[in-house]
ZAMARGU-4260 file (C-alpha; in steps of 0.2 Angstrom, whole numbers, plus 5000, padded with zeros to 4 digits):
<rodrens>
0) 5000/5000/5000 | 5007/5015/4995 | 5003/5033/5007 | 5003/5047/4995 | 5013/5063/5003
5) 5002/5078/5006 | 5015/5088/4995 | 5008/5077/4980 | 4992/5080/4983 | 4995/5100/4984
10) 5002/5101/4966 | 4986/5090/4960 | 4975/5104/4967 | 4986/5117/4960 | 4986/5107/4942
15) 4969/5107/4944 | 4969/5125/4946 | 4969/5130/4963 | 4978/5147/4966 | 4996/5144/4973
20) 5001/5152/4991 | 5017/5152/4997 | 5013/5149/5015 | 5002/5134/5010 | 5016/5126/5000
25) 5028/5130/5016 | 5014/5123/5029 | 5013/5108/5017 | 5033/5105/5015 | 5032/5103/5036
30) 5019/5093/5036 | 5026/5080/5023 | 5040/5082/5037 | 5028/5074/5051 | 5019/5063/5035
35) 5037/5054/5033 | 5039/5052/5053 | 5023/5043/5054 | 5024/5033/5039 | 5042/5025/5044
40) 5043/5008/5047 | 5043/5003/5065 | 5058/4990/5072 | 5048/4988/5088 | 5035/4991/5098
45) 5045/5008/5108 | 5056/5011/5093 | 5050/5023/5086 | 5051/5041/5093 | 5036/5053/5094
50) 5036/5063/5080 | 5038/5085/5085 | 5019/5090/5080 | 5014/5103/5070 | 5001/5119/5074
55) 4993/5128/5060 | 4986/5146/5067 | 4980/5159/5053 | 4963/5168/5049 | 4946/5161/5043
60) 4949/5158/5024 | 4968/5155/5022 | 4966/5134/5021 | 4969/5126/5037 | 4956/5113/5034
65) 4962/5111/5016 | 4979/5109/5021 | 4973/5096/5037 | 4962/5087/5021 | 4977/5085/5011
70) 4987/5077/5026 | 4973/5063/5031 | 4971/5060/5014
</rodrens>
């Protein structure tokens, strides 16, 4: 089974013709950061470390959600 990076999916949106924004394209470079963290391989049940999270802040309209889709998707 293959997990598609959220980074991936952002350019989809934006070849589909979604406006680009630089702080979206930043936000979603740190969260294919924490994307790859989870979606290591684990050598044990305590080997892996818990990831560093991530907190997105902004004003109403600038993509949170969108960006929180495109992470769980």
């Amino acid at each position: 089974m293959s997990i598609t990076p959220p980074s991936s999916l952002y350019r989809q949106q934006l070849a589909a013709g979604k406006t680009p924004d630089p702080v979206q394209a930043a936000a979603v470079q740190a969260l294919d950061t924490l994307h790859a963290t989870l979606a290591a391989p684990r050598r044990g049940l305590f080997s892996r470390a818990k990831p560093k999270g991530l907190y997105l802040h902004g004003s109403v309209g600038i993509g949170k959600t969108f960006l929180m889709d495109l992470f769980f998707a």
